[in-house]
N, CA, C and O atoms as a GROMACS GRO file, in nm:
protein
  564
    1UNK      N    1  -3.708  -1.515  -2.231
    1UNK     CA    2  -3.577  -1.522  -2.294
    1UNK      C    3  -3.478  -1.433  -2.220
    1UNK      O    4  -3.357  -1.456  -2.221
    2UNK      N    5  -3.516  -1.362  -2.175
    2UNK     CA    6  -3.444  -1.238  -2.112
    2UNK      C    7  -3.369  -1.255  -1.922
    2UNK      O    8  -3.276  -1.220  -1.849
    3UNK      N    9  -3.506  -1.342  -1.926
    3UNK     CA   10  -3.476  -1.394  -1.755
    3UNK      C   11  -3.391  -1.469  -1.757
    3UNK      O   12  -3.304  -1.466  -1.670
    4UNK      N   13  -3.390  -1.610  -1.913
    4UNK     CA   14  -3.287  -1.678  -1.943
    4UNK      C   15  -3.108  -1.632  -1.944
    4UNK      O   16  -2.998  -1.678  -1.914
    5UNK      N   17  -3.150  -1.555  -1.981
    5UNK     CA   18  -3.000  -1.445  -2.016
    5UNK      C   19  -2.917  -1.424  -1.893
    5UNK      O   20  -2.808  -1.471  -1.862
    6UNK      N   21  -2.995  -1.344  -1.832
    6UNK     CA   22  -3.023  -1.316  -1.680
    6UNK      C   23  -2.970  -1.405  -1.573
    6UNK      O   24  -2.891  -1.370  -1.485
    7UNK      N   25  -3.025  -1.530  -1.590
    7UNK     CA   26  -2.972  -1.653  -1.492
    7UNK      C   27  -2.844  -1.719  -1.502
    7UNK      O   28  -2.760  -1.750  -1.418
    8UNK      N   29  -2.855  -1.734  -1.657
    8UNK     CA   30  -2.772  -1.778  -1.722
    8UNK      C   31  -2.599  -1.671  -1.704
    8UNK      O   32  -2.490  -1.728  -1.698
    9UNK      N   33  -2.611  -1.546  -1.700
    9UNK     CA   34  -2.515  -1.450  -1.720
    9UNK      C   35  -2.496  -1.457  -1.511
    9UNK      O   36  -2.385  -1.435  -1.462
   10UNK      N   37  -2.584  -1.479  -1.446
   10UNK     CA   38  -2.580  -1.511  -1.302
   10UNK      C   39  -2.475  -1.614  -1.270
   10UNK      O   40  -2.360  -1.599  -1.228
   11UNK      N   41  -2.538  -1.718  -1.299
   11UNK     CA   42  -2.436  -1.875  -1.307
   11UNK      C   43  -2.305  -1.827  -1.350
   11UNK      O   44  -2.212  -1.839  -1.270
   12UNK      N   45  -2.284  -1.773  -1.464
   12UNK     CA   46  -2.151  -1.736  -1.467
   12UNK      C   47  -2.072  -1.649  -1.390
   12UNK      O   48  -1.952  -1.664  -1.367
   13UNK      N   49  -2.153  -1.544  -1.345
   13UNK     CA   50  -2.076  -1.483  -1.250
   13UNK      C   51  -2.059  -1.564  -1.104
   13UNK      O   52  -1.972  -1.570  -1.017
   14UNK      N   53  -2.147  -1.603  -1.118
   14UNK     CA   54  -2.104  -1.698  -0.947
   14UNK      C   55  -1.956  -1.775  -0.959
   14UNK      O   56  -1.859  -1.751  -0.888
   15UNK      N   57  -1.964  -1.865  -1.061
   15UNK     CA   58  -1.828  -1.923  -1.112
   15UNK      C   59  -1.710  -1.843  -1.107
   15UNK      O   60  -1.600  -1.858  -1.053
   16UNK      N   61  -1.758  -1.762  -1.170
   16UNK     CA   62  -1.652  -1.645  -1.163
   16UNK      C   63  -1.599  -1.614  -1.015
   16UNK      O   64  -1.486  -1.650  -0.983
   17UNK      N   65  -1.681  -1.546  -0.928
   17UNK     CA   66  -1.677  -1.544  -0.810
   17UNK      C   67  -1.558  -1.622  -0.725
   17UNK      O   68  -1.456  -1.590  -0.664
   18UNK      N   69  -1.640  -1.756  -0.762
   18UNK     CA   70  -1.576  -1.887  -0.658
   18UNK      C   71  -1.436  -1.887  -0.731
   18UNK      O   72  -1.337  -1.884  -0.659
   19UNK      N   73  -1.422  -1.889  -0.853
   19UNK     CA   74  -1.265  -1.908  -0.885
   19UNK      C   75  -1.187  -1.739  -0.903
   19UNK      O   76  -1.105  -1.709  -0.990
   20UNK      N   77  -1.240  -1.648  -0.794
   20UNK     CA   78  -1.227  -1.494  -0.812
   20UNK      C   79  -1.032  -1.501  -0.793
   20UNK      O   80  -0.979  -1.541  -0.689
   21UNK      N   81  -0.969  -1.462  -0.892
   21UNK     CA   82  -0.849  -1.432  -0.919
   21UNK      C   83  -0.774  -1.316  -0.843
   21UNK      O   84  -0.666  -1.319  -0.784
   22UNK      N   85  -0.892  -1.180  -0.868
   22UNK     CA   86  -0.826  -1.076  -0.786
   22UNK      C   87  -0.930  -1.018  -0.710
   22UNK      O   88  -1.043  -1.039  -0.751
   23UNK      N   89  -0.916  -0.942  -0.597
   23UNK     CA   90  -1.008  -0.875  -0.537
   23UNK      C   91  -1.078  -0.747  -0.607
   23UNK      O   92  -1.179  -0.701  -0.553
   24UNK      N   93  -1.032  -0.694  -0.713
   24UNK     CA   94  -1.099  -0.639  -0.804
   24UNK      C   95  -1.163  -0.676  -0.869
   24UNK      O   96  -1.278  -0.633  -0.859
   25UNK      N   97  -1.131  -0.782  -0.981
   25UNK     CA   98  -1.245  -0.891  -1.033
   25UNK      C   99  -1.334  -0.944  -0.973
   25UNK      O  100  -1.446  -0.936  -1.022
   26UNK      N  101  -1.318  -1.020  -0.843
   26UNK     CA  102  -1.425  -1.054  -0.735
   26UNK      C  103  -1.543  -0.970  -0.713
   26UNK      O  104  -1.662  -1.001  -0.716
   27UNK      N  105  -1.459  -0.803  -0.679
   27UNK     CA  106  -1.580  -0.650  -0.647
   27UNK      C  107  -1.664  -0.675  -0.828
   27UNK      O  108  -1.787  -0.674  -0.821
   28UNK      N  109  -1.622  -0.690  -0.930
   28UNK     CA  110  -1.671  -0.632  -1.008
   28UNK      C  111  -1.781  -0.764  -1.031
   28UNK      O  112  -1.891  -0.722  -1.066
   29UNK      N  113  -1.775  -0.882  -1.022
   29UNK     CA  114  -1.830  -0.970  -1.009
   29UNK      C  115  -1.944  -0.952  -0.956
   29UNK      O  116  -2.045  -0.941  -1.025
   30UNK      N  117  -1.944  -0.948  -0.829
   30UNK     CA  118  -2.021  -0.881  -0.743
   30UNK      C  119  -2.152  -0.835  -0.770
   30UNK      O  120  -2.265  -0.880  -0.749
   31UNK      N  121  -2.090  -0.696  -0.842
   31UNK     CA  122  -2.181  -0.552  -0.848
   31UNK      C  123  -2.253  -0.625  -1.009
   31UNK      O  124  -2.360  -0.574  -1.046
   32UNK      N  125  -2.198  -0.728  -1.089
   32UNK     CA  126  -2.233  -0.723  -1.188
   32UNK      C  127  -2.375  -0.868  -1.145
   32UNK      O  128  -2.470  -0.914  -1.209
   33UNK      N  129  -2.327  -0.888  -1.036
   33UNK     CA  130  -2.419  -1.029  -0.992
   33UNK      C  131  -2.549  -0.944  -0.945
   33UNK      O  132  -2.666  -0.970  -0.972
   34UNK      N  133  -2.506  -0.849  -0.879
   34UNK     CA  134  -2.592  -0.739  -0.829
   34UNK      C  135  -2.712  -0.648  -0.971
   34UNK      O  136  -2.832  -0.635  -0.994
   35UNK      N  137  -2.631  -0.623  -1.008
   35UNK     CA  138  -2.685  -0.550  -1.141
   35UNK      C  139  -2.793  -0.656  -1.228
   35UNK      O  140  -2.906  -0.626  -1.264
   36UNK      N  141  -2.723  -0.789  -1.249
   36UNK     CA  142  -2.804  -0.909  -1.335
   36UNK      C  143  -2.916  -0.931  -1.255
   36UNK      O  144  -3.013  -0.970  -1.319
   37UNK      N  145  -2.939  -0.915  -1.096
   37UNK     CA  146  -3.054  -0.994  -1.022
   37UNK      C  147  -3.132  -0.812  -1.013
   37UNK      O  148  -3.253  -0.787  -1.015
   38UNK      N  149  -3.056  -0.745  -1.007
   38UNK     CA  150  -3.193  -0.609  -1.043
   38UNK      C  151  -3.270  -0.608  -1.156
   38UNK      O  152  -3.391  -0.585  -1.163
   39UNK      N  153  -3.155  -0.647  -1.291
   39UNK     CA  154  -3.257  -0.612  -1.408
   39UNK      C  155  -3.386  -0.626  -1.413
   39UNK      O  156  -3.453  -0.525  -1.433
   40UNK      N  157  -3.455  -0.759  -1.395
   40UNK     CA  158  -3.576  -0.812  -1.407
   40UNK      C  159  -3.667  -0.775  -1.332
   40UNK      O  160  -3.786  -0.806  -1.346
   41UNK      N  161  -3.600  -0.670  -1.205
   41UNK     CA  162  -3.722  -0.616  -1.090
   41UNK      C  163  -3.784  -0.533  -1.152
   41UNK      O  164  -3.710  -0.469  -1.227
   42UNK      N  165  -3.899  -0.501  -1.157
   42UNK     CA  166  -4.051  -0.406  -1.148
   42UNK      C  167  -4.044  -0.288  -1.130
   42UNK      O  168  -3.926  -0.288  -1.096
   43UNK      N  169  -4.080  -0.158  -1.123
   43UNK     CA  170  -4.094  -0.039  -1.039
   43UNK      C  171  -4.255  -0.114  -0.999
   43UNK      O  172  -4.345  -0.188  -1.039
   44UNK      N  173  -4.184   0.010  -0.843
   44UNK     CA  174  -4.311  -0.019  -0.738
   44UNK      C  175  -4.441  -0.086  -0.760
   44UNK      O  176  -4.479  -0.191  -0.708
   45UNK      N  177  -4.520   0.006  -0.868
   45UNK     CA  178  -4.644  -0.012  -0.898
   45UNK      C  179  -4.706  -0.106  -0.957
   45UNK      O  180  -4.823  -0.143  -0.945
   46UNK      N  181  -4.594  -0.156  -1.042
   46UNK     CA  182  -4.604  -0.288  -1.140
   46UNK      C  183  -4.611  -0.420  -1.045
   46UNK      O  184  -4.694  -0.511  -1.049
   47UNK      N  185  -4.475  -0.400  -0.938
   47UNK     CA  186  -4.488  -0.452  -0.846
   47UNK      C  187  -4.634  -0.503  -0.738
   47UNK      O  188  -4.645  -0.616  -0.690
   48UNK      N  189  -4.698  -0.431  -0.726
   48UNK     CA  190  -4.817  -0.429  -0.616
   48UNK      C  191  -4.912  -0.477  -0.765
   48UNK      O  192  -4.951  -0.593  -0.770
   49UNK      N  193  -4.943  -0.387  -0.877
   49UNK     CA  194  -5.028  -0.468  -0.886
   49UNK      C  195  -5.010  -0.617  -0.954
   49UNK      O  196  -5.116  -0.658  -1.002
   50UNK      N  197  -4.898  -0.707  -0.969
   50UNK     CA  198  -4.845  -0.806  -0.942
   50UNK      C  199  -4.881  -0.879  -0.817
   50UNK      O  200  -4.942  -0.986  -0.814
   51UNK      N  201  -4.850  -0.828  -0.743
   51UNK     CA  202  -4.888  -0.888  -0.584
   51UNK      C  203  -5.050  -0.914  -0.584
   51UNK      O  204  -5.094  -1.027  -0.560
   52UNK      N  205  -5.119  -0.825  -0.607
   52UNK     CA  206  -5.293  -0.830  -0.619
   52UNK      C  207  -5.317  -0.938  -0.742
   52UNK      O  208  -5.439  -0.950  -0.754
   53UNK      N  209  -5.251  -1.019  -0.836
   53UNK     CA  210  -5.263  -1.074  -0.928
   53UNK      C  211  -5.343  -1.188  -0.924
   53UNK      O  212  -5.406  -1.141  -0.829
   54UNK      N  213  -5.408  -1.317  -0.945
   54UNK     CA  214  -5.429  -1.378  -0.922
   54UNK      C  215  -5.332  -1.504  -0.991
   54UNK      O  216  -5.306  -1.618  -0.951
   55UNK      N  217  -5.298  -1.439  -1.093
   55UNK     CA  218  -5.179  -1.553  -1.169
   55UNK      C  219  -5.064  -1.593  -1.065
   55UNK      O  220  -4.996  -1.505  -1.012
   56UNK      N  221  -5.053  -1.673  -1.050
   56UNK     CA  222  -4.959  -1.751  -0.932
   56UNK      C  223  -4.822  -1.762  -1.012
   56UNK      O  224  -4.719  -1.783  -0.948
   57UNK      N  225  -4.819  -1.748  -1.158
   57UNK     CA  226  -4.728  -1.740  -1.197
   57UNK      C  227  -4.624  -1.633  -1.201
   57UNK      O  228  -4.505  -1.656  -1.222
   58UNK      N  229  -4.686  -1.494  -1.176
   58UNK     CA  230  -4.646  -1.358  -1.134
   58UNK      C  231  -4.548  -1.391  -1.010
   58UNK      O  232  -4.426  -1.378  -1.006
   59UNK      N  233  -4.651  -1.445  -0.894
   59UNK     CA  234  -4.583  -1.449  -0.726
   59UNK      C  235  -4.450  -1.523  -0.774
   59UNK      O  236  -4.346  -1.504  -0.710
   60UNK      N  237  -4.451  -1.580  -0.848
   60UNK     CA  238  -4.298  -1.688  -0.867
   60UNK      C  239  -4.183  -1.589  -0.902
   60UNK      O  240  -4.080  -1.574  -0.837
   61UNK      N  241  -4.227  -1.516  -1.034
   61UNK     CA  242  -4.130  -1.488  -1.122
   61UNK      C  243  -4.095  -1.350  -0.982
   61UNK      O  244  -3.980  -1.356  -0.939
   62UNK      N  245  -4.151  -1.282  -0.944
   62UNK     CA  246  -4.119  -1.177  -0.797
   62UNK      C  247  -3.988  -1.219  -0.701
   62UNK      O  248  -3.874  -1.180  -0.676
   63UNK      N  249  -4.118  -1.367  -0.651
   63UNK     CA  250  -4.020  -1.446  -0.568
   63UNK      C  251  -3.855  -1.522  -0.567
   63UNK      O  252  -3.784  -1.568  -0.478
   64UNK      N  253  -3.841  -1.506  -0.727
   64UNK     CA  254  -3.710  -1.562  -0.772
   64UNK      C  255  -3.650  -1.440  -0.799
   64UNK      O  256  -3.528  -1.447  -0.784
   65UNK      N  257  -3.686  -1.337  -0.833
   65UNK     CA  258  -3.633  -1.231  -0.863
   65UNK      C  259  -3.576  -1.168  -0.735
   65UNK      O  260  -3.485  -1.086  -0.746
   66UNK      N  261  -3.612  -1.193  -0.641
   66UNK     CA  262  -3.642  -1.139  -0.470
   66UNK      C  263  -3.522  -1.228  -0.415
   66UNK      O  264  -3.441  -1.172  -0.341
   67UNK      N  265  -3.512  -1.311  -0.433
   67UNK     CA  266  -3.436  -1.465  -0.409
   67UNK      C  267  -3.266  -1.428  -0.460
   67UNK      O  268  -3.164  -1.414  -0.391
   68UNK      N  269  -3.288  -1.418  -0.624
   68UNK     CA  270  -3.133  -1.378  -0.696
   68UNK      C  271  -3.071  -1.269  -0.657
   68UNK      O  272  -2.950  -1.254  -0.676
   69UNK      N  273  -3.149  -1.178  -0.593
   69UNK     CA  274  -3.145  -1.017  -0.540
   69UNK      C  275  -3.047  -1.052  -0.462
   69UNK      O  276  -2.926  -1.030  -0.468
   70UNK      N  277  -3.138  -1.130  -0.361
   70UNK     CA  278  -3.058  -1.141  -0.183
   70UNK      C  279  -2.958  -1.211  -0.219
   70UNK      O  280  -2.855  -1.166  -0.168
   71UNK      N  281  -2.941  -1.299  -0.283
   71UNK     CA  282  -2.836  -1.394  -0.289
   71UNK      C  283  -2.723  -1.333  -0.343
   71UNK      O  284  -2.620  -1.385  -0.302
   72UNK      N  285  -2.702  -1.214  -0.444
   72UNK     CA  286  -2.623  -1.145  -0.510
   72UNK      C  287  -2.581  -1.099  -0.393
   72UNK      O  288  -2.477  -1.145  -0.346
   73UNK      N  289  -2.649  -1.004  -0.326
   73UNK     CA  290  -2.652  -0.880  -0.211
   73UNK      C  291  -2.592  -0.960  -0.083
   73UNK      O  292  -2.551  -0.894   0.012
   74UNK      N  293  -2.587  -1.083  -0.081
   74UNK     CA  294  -2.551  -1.107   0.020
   74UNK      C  295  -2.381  -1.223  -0.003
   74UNK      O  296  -2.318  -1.284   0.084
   75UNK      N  297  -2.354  -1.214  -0.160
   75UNK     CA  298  -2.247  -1.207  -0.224
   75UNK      C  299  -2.160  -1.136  -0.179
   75UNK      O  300  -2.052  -1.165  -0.129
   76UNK      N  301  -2.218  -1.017  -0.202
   76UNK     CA  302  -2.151  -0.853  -0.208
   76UNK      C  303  -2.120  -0.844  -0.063
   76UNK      O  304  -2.031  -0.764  -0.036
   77UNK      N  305  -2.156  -0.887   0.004
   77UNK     CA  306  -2.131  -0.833   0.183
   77UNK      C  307  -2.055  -0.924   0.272
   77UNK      O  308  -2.012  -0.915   0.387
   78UNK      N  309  -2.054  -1.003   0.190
   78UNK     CA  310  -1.942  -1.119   0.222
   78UNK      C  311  -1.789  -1.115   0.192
   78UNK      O  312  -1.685  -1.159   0.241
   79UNK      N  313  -1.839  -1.021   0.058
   79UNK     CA  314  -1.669  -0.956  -0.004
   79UNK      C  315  -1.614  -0.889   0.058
   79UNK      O  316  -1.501  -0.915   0.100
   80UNK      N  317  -1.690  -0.762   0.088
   80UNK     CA  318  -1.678  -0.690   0.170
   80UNK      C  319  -1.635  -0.681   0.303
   80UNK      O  320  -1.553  -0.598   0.343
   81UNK      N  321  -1.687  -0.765   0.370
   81UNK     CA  322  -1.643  -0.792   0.484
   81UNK      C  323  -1.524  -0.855   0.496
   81UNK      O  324  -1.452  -0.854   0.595
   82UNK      N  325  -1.501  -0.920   0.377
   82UNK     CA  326  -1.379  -1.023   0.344
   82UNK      C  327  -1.250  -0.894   0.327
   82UNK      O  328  -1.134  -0.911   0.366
   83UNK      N  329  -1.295  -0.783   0.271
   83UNK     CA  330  -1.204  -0.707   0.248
   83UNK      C  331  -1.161  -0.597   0.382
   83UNK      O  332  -1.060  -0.528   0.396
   84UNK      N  333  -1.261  -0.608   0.454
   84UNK     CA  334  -1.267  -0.542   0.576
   84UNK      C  335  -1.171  -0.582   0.677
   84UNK      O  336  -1.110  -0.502   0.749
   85UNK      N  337  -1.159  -0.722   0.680
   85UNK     CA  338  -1.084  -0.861   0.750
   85UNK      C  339  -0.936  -0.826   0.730
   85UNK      O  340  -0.844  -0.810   0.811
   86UNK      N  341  -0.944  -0.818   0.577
   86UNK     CA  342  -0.812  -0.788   0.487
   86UNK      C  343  -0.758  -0.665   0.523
   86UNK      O  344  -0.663  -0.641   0.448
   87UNK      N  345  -0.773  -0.590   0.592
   87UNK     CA  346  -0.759  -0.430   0.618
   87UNK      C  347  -0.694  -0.453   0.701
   87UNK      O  348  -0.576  -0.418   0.691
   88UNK      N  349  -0.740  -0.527   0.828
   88UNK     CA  350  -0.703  -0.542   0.964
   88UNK      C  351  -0.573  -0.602   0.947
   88UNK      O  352  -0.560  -0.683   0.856
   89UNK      N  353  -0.439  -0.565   1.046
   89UNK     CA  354  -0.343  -0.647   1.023
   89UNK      C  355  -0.381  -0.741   1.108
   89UNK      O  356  -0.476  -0.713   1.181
   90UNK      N  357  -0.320  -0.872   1.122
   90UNK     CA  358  -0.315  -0.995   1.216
   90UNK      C  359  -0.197  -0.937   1.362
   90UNK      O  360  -0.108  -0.852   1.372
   91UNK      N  361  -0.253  -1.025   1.442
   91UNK     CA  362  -0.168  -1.020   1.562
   91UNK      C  363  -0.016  -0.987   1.546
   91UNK      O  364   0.033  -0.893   1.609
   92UNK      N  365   0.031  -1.036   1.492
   92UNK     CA  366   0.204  -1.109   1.461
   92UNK      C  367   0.258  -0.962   1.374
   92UNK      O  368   0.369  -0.910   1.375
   93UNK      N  369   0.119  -0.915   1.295
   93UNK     CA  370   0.190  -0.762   1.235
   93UNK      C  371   0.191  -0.666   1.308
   93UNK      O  372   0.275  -0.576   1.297
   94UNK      N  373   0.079  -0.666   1.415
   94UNK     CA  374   0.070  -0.555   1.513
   94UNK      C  375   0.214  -0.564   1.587
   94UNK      O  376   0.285  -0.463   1.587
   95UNK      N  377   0.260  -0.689   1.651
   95UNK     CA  378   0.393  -0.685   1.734
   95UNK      C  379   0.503  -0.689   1.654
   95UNK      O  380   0.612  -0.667   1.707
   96UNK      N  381   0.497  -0.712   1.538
   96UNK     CA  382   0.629  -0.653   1.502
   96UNK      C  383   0.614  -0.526   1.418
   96UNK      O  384   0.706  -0.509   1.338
   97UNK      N  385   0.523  -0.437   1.418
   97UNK     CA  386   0.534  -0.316   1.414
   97UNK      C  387   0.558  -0.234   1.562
   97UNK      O  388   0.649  -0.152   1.568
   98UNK      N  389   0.474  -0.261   1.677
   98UNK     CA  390   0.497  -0.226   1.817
   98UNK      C  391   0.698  -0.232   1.864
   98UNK      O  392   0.771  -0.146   1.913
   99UNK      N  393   0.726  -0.377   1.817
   99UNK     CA  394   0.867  -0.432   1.836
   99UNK      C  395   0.928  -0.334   1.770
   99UNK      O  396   0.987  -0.258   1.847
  100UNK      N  397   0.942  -0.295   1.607
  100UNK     CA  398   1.014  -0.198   1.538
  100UNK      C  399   0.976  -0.054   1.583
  100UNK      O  400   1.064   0.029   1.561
  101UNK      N  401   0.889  -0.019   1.629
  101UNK     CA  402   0.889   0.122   1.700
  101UNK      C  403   0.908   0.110   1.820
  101UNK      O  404   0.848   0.194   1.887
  102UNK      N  405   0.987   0.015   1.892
  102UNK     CA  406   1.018   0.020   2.002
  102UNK      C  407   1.142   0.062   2.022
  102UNK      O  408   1.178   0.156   2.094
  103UNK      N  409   1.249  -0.056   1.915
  103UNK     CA  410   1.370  -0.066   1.847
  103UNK      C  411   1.443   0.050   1.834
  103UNK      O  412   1.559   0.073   1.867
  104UNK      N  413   1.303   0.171   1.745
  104UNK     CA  414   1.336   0.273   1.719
  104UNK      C  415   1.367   0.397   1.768
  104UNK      O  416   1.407   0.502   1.717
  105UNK      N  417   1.324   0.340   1.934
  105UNK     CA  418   1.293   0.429   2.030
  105UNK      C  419   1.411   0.437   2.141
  105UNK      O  420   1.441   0.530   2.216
  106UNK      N  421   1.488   0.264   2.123
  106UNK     CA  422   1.570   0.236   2.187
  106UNK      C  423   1.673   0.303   2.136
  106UNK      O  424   1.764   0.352   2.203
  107UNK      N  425   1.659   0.306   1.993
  107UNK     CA  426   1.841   0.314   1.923
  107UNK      C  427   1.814   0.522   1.944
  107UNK      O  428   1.922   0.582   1.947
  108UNK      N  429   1.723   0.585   1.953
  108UNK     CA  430   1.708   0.730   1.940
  108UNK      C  431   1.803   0.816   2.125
  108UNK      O  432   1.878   0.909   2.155
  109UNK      N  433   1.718   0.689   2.202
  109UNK     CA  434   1.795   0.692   2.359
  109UNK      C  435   1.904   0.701   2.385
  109UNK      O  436   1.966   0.790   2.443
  110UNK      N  437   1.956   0.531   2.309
  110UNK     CA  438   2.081   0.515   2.311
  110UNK      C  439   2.150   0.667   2.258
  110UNK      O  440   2.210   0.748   2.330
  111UNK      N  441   2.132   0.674   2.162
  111UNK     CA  442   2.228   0.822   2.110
  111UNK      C  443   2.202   0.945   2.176
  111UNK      O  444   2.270   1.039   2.137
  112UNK      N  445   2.115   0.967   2.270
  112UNK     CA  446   2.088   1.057   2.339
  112UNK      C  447   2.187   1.005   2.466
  112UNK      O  448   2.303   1.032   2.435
  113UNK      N  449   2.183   0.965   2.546
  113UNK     CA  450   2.211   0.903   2.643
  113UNK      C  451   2.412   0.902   2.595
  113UNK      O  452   2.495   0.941   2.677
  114UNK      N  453   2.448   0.854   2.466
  114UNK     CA  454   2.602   0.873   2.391
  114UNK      C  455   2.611   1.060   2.422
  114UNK      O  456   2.704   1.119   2.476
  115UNK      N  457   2.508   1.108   2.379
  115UNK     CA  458   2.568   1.225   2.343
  115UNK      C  459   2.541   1.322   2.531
  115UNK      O  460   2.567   1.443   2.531
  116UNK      N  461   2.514   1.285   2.608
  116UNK     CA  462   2.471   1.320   2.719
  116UNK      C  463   2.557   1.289   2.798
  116UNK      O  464   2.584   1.359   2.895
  117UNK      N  465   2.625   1.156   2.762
  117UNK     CA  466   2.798   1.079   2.874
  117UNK      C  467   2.918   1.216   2.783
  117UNK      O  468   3.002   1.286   2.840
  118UNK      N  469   2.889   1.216   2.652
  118UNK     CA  470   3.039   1.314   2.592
  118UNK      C  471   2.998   1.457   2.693
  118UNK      O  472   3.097   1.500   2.754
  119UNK      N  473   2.872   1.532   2.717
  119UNK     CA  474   2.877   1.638   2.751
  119UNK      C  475   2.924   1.608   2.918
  119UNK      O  476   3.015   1.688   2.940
  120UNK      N  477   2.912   1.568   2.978
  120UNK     CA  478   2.883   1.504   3.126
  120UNK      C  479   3.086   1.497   3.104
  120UNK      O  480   3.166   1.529   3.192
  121UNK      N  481   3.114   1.454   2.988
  121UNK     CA  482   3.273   1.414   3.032
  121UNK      C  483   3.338   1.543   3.042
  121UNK      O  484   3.413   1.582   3.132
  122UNK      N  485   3.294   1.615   2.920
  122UNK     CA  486   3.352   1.751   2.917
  122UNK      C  487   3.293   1.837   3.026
  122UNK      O  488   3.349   1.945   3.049
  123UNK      N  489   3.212   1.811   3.080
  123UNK     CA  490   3.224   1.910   3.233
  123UNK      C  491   3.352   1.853   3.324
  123UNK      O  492   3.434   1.929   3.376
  124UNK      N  493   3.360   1.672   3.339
  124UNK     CA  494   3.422   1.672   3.414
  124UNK      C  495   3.581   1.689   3.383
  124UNK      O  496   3.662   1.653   3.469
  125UNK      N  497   3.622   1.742   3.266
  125UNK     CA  498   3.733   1.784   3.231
  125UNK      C  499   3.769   1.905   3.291
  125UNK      O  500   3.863   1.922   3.368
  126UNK      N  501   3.657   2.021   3.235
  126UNK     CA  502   3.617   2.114   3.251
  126UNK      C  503   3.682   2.158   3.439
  126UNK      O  504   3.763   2.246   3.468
  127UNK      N  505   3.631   2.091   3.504
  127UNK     CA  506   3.579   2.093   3.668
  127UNK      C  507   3.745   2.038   3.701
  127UNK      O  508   3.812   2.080   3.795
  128UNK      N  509   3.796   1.924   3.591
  128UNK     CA  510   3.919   1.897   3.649
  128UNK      C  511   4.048   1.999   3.643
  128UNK      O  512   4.144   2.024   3.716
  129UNK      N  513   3.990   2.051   3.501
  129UNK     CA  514   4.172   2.166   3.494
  129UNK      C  515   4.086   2.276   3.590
  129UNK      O  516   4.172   2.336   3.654
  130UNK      N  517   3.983   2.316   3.618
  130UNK     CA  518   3.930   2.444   3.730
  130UNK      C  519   4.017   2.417   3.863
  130UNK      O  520   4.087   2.495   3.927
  131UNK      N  521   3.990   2.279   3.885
  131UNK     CA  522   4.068   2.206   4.039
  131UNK      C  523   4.235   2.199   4.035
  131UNK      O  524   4.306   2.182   4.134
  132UNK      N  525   4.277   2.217   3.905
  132UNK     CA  526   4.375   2.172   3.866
  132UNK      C  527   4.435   2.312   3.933
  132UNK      O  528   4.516   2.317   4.026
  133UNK      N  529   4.384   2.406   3.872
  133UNK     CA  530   4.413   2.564   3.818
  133UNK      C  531   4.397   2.632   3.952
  133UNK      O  532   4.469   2.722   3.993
  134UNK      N  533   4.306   2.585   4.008
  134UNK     CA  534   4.239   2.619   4.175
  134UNK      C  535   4.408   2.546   4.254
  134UNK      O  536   4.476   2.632   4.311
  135UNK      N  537   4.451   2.438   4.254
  135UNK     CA  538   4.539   2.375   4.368
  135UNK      C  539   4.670   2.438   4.305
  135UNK      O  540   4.757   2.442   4.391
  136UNK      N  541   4.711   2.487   4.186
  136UNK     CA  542   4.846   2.520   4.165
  136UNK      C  543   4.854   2.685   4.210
  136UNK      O  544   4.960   2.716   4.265
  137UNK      N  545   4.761   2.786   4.192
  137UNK     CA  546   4.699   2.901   4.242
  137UNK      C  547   4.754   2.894   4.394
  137UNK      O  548   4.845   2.968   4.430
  138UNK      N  549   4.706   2.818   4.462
  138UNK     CA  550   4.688   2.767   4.624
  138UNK      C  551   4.840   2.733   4.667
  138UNK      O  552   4.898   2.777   4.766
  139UNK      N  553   4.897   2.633   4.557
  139UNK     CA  554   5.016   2.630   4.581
  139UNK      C  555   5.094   2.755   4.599
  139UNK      O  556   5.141   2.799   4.704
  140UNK      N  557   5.098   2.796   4.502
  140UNK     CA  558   5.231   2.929   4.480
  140UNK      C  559   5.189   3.046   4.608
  140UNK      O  560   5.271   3.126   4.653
  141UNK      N  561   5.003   3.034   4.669
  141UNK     CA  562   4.987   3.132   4.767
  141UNK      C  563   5.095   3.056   4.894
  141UNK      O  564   5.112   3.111   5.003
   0.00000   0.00000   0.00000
């Protein structure tokens, strides 16, 4: 009755899964698909002497239990990886982040380069009344 529960509460989470709404619901899905295919496992010992059994009906109920495990577990790593995927930006975000810190790099120049022509003018102001001041000096000598 319990394994019933078990399979039964499985099936639904798979459903769940496939029509997964959010990536949180999906994780919790998951861990709960995960959790439903542990319940029914053994500790160790129960385990082995199961294995030494001769009831063939034991090797089954192991083998499906072993089966819902992986299949949960390999649910879970699929999400995961799905979310891993999801992390990564795509091509097209990398270059227009590269493009906007480029942009940003241009417009920082530009105003360097503005404020570098104003100093550059005021020398040559500077240099012009000196020449200015220098040839009227020269004159009156």
């Amino acid at each position: 009755m319990a394994e019933r529960q078990a399979v039964d509460q499985q099936h639904q989470l798979e459903s769940q899964v496939q029509s997964s709404p959010s990536p949180r619901e999906d994780m919790i899905a998951c861990v709960m698909a995960l959790e439903a295919a542990l319940l029914p496992c053994l500790p160790a010992r129960e385990l082995q002497a199961i294995d030494r059994s001769p009831h063939p009906s034991h090797q089954i109920d192991v083998e499906r239990h072993a089966r819902d495990f992986m299949e949960a577990a390999k649910k879970l790593q699929l999400y995961l990886i799905s979310l891993q995927r999801e992390d990564q930006p795509t091509k097209s975000e990398t270059l227009r982040k590269e493009i906007a810190m480029m942009e940003e790099e241009l417009s920082l120049k530009t105003e360097l380069l503005k404020k570098q022509e104003k100093l550059i003018q005021g020398w040559r102001k500077d240099l012009k009344d000196q020449f200015d001041k220098h040839n009227i000096e020269l004159d009156r000598v």
